[in-house]
C-alpha positions, -999 to +999 in steps of 0.1 A: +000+000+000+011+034-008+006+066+009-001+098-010+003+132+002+011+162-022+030+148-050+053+122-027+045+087-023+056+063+005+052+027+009+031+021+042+031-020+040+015-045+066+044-047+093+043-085+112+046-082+150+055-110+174+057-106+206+077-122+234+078-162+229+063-157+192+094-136+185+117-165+201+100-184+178+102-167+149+144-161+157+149-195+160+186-211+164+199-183+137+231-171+148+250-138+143+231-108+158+237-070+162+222-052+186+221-014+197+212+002+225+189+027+223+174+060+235+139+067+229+114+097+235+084+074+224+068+046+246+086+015+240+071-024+247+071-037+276+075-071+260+099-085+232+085-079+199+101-083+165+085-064+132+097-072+098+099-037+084+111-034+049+125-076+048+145-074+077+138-085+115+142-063+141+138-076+178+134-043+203+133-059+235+110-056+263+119-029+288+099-048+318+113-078+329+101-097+358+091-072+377+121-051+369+129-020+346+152-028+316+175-006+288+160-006+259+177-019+229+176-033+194+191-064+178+189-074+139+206-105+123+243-102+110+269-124+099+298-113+122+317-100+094+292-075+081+284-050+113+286-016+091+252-027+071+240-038+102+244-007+117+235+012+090+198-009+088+197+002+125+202+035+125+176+039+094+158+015+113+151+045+141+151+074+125+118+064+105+105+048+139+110+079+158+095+104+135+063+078+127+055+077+169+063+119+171+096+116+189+130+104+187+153+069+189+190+069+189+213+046+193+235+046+227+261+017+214+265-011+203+276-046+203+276-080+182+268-118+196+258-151+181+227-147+197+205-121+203+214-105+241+203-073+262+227-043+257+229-006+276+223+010+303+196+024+320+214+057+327+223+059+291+188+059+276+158+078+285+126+056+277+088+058+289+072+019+285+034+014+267+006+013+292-018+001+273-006-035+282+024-059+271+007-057+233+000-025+223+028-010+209+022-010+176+044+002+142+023-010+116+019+008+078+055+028+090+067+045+059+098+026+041+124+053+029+138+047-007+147+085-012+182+087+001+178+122+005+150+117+025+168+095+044+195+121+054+168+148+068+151+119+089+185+112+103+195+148+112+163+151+125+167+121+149+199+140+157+180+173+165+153+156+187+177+139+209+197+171+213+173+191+217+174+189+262+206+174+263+230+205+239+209+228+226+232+246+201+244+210+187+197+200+185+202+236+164+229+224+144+210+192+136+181+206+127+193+232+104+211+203+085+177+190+083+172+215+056+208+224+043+204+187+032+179+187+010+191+216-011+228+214-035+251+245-025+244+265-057+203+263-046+213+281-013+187+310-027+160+282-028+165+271+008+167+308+021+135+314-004+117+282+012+121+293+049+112+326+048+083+308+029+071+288+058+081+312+088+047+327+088+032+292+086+050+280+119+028+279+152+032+278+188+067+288+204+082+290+171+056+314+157+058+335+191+096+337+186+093+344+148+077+377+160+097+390+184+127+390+160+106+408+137+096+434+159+129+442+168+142+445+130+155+410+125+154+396+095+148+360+107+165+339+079+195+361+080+195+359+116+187+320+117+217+314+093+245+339+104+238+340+143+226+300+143+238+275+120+268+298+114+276+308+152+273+271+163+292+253+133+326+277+137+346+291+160+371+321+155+388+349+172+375+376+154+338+356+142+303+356+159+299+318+181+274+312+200+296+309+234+289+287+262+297+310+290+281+336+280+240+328+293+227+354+267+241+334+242+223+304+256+192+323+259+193+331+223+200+299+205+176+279+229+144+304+217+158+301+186+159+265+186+120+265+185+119+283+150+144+260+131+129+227+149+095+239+135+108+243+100+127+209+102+096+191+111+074+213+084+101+202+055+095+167+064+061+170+069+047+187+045+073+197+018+088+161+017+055+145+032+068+112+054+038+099+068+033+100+108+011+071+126-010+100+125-013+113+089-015+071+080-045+072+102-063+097+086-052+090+046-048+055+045-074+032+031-083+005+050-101-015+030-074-014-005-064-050-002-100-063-005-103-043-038-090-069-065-112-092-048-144-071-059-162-062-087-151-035-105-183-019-115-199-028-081-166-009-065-173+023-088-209+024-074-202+023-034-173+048-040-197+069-057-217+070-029-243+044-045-259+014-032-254-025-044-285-044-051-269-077-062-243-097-042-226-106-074-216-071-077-194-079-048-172-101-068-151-127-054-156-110-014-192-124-013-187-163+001-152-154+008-132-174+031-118-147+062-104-154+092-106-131+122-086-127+145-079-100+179-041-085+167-018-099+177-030-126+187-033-157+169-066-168+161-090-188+176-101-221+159-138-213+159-129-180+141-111-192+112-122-197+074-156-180+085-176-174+053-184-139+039-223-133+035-236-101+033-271-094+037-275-060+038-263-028+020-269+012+017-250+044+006-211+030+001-220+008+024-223-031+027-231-047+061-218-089+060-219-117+087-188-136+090-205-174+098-179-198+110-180-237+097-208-249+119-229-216+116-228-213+151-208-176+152-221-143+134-196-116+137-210-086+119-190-062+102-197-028+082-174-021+050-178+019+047-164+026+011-171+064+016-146+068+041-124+034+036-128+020+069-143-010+080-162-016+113-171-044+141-206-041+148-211-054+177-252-048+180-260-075+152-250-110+148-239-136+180-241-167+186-271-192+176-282-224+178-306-227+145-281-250+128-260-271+153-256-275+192-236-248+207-204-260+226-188-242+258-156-234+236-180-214+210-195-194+240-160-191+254-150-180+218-179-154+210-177-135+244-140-137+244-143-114+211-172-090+222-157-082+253-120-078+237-137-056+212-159-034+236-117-032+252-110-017+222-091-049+206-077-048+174-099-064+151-082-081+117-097-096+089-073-121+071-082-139+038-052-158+023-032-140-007-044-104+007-031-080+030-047-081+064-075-055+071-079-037+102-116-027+119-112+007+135-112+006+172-147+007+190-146+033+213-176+024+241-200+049+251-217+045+289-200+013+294-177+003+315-153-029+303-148-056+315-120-081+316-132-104+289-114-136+304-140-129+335-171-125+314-154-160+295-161-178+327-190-162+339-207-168+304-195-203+308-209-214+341-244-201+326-245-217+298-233-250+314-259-241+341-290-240+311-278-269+296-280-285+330-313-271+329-326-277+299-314-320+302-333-321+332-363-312+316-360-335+292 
């Protein structure tokens, strides 16, 4: 899948997670590993989990471990002759990471082992951990980088961010290179054109700061260049530094830091347009990997805000095979190779029940074309006995999944060949979750206690 914003376009692919003993698994006994230890401003898992991001594993390892706070830290595989690539994948590695979760990772050392091992310190990285629970962290559809270019600016940038309350003239430095990258040194009149472009588009602290330059006479991109980047990058006797004795100097480049960090993150953003886990959230669309699968003229009606009449016009979807499962975990046996039936439609929209094998389970779903999202429903469909007997496993199963769901689980639908697709997150109004493995057993015992009920009858 590709994301398109402006006129750039990123690959935002399906990312695999596995978490702690499915990411033993999925190592194996594959020797030769190189791992980094890492700093981080964004919340990092609290268990082991490996993605495979652009072909390549990367293990980040848990920073809560029996009880106990650990470094965080990265390892990838590498024959133990080949560490420069290793590190290299590592480095781009976290510089697209940090930037997609709206902070920063950097690498505090480093260190190669046959097998994969824990490496750092804890007073060497700075790390919050997820609190959402030992699953949610979550880097799926992360942009892949091909524009070398594009690489360099997310790489000053991860520079800039980690600088930026540890040495604020070096975070300055960083983050001017941001740009000074981008441009060859004959277009120097293009990158002074394109900031004072975008200084009147900044906000906050940056935009505060842009002013009160301004109304003292400054011309900002002069100053930015001659009295920042310049200041900072040389030293001389009879030159302007920025010198770290003297506080006013300080003063200067740290409210000065707030404009060029703004235009950094407004090149990448909007200029160069790499994709945050927020922009993918609004622009991507969810339900492109079902696409081939439908029919083509039935696809141009829902998109065009029309309603299907005839299941055909759903192509190979209707009868489909899909598989559903609560990411990331794997699925349950009564919720695979469910059949795709859909039995009602409206405006872009097509409602379906997803029947497993012995048309005991109805999960209900809602495929919204207008806005290319696709929804559990949770008030239609359940479990039924019209067909065959229920078991305790299918109860277990059914309010296993409604609970999850009303716990804002992550809801995928897998049919073989295609992408995954994600349902958006249910976000419960006047009512208060529950721990779904309680309302398992409670939901258990009653049905055991009806059976009881009902055989005694008989």
């Amino acid at each position: 899948m590709r994301i398109i914003l402006g006129t750039a376009k990123f690959k935002t692919p399906y990312i695999p997670h596995y978490f702690k003993d499915k990411a033993q698994e999925f190592i194996g006994n594959r020797l030769g590993w190189f791992t980094a230890g890492v700093s981080s401003s964004i919340a990092w898992p609290q268990e082991d989990v490996l993605v495979v991001y652009d072909g390549t594993e990367f293990l980040l390892r848990g920073c809560a471990v029996g009880g106990k706070q650990e470094p965080p830290c990265i390892s990838t595989p590498c024959p133990s002759d080949n560490f420069d690539d290793a590190f290299a994948r590592i480095l781009r590695f976290v510089s697209v990471l940090g930037w997609f979760k709206g902070g920063y990772v950097d690498v505090s050392g480093y260190t190669w082992s046959t097998h994969p091992i824990r490496y750092g310190h804890l007073q060497n990285s700075f790390t919050t951990m997820t609190q959402g629970g030992p699953h949610c962290f979550d880097c799926t559809y992360m942009p892949i980088i091909e524009d070398d270019r594009v690489r360099k600016a997310l790489a000053f940038c991860r520079e800039g961010r980690r600088l930026r309350y540890a040495h604020e003239a070096y975070s300055f430095l960083s983050f001017f290179k941001v740009l000074e990258s981008q441009f060859k040194k004959k277009e120097a009149k293009d990158r002074v054109a394109w900031i004072e472009r975008n200084l009147d588009k900044l906000d906050g602290h940056a935009a505060k700061r842009v002013a009160e330059l301004r109304s003292q006479g400054v011309n900002v991109s002069k100053h930015l260049f001659d009295s920042g980047r310049c200041a900072v990058a040389h030293a001389s006797l009879d030159g302007d530094i920025v010198d770290p004795d003297i506080p006013a100097d300080r003063r200067q480049i740290g409210a000065d830091l707030d404009i060029i960090e703004g235009l950094a993150n407004r090149y990448l953003a909007e200029e160069v347009c790499v994709p945050t886990e927020m922009t993918v959230y609004r622009t991507r669309d969810r339900l492109e990997p079902w696409y081939p699968l439908m029919d083509a003229d039935g696809l141009v009606k829902l998109k065009a805000g029309e309603e299907i009449t005839d299941a055909a016009e759903l192509g190979q979807l209707a009868g489909a095979k899909v598989t559903v499962r609560l990411w990331p975990r794997e699925p349950d046996e009564n919720l695979k190779d469910m059949t795709i039936i859909p039995f009602e439609s409206g405006p872009s929209l097509v409602k379906f029940y997803a029947v497993n094998q012995r048309e005991t389970i109805l999960l209900t779903f809602g495929l919204d074309a207008n806005e290319t999202r696709m929804h559990a429903l949770l008030d239609e469909g359940g479990i039924t006995e019209q067909t065959n007997e229920l078991t305790e496993d299918e109860v277990a199963t059914y309010t296993r999944y409604l609970h999850s769901v009303v716990g804002n689980a992550q809801v995928e639908l897998l049919i073989d060949g295609v992408e995954p697709v994600r349902c958006e997150i249910i976000i419960p109004t006047n009512i208060f979750p529950r721990n779904p493995e309680e309302a398992v057993l409670e939901s258990v015992e009653a049905f055991r206690h009806k059976r009881g009920h009902q055989k005694s009858q008989a």
